[in-house]
C-alpha positions as CSV (number, residue, x, y, z in Angstrom):
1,X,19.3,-4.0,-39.6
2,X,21.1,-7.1,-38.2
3,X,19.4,-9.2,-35.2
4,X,21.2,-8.5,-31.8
5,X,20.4,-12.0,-30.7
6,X,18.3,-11.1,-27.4
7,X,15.8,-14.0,-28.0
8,X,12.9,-11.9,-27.3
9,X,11.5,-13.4,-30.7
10,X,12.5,-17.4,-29.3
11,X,10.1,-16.8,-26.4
12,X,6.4,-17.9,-26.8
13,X,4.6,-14.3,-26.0
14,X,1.6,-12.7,-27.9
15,X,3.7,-9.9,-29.0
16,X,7.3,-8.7,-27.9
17,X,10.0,-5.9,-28.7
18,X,12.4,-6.2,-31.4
19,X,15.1,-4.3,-30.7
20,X,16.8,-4.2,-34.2
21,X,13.6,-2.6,-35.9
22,X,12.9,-0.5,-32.7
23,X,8.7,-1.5,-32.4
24,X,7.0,-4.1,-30.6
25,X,5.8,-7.2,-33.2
26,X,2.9,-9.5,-32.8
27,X,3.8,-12.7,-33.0
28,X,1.9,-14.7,-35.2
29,X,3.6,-18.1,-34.2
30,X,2.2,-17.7,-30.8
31,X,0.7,-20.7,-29.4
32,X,-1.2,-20.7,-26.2
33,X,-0.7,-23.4,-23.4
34,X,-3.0,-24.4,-21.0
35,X,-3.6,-22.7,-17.4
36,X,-1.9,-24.7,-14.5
37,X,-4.0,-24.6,-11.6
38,X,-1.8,-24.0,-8.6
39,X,-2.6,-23.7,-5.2
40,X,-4.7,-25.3,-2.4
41,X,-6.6,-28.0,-3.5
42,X,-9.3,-30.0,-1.2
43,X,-8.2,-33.6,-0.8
44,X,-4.3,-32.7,-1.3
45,X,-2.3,-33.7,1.9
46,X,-0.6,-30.3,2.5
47,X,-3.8,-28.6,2.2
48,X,-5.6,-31.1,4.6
49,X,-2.5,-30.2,7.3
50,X,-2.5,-26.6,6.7
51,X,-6.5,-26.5,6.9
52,X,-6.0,-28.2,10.2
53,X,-3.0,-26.2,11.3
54,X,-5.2,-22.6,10.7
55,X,-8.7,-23.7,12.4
56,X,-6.3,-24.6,15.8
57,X,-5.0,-21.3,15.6
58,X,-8.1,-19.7,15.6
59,X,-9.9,-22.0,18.2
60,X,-6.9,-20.7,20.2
């Protein structure tokens, strides 16, 4: 049973699929990151224009 090298085991995921022993492994050096919060935000410039740009489009 020799690692193929896919790097599913490099990657930081709860639990992959090791392809030399054929199952799916927890991994137990797992180490969660934060959430990102993405998206519109109030007080951001783009959202500000966009905001804008939307409510003319509806007045119309």
């Amino acid at each position: 049973m020799e690692c193929y090298d896919c790097g599913n085991c490099k990657e930081n995921n709860p639990t992959y699929y090791c392809i030399a022993k054929d199952k799916v492994i927890i991994n137990e050096n797992y180490k969660p990151e934060e959430k990102k919060r993405n998206g519109w935000k109030k007080g951001n410039k783009e959202y500000e224009i966009h905001r804008r740009n939307t409510r003319k489009e509806i007045e119309i």
